[in-house]
N, C-alpha and C positions, 0 to 999 in steps of 0.2 A: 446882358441886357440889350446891347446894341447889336447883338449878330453879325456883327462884322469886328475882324482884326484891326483893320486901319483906327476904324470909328472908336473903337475901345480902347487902341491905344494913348491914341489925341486926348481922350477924356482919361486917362490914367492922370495923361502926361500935366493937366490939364489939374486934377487933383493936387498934383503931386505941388504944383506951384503957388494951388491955394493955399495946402497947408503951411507951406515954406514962408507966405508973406503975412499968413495970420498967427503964427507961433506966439505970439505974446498972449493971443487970446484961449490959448490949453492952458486949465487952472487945477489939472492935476484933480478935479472931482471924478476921474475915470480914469479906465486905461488907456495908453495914448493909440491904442488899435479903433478903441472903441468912438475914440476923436475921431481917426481916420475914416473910419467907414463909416461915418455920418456923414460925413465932407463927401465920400464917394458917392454913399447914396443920391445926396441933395441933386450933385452934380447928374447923374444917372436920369433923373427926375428931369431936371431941366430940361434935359437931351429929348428925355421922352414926349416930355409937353411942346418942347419947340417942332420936332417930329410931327406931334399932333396937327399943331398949328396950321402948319402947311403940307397938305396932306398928298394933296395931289405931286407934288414934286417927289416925295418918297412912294408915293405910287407908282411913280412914271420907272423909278430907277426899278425897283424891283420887278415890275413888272416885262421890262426890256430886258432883265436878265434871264428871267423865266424863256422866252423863244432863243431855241438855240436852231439860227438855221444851219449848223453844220449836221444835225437827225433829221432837221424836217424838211422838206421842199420850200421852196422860195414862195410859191405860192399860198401855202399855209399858215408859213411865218408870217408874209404879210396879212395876211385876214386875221389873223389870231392881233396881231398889232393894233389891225385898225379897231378890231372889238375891244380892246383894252383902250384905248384912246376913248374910243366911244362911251365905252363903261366910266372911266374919271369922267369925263366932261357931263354926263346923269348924274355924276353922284354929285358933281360941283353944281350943277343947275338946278337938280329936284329937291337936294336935301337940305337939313337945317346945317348951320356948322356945327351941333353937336353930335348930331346922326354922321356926320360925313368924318369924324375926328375918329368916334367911336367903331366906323366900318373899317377905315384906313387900320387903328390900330392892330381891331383884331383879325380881321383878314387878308392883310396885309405882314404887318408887323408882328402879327401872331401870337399878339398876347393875349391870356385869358380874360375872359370878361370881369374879373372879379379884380385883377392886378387894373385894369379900365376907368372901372369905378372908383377906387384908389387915386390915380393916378392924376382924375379928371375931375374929383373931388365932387362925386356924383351923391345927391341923395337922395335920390327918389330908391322907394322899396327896392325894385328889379335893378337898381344901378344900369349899367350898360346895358344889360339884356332887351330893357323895355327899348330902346335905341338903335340894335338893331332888329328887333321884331317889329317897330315902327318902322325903320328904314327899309328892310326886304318888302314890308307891303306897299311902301310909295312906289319903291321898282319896280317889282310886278306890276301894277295897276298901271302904269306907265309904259310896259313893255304891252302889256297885252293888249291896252290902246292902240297902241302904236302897230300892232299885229294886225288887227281888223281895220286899221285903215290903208 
């Protein structure tokens, strides 16, 4: 869920400490995996929505690992940088925070629109999708502005 080892690990570790200090609260109406992985889930979720939250800082990381100038020219990396800079700073300036949560997640984060909706406790029909088909048309409009002047 986290795409990263470190990150998955911490939140294992991180499970592992919840279950250990809530033990008195397993009453034995399941099985004790089925305890577990509700615990992981919940935690998994938090992660996801704290993620959400702040959007632009899991922007920033993934996106600086995406430029590798050891393939590209110096010159490219940085323009591709500054365009990424520039793309967060639209998306934090034009959009609502639920457009800019829901763009981060999925084109960023990369998760389906549907796990979005879920996650973000959406309920409009279109869940996510309505969010970012609202959100690509604030950017264009704003880019193509921005073009003719």
């Amino acid at each position: 869920m986290t795409g990263d080892v470190d990150s998955a690990a911490d939140l294992a570790q991180d499970v592992f400490l919840k279950a250990f200090q809530h033990m008195n609260s397993f009453r034995g109406d399941c099985k004790f995996s089925t305890w577990l992985y509700s615990i992981a889930r919940n935690r998994c979720v938090d992660e996801m929505r704290s993620r959400a939250a702040r959007p632009d800082e899991t922007t920033g990381l993934v996106l600086d690992q995406l430029a590798d100038s050891s393939q590209e020219q110096v010159p490219r990396t940085l323009e591709r940088n500054e365009s990424a800079r520039a793309l967060r700073q639209l998306i934090q300036d034009e959009l609502d925070e639920t457009e800019a949560k829901v763009m981060t997640l999925h084109y960023v984060d990369e998760l389906p629109l549907d796990s979005i909706t879920r996650l973000l406790g959406l309920e409009n029909p279109s869940g996510a999708k309505a969010f970012v088909v609202s959100a690509r048309r604030k950017l264009q409009r704003i880019v193509a502005r921005r073009d003719r002047t």
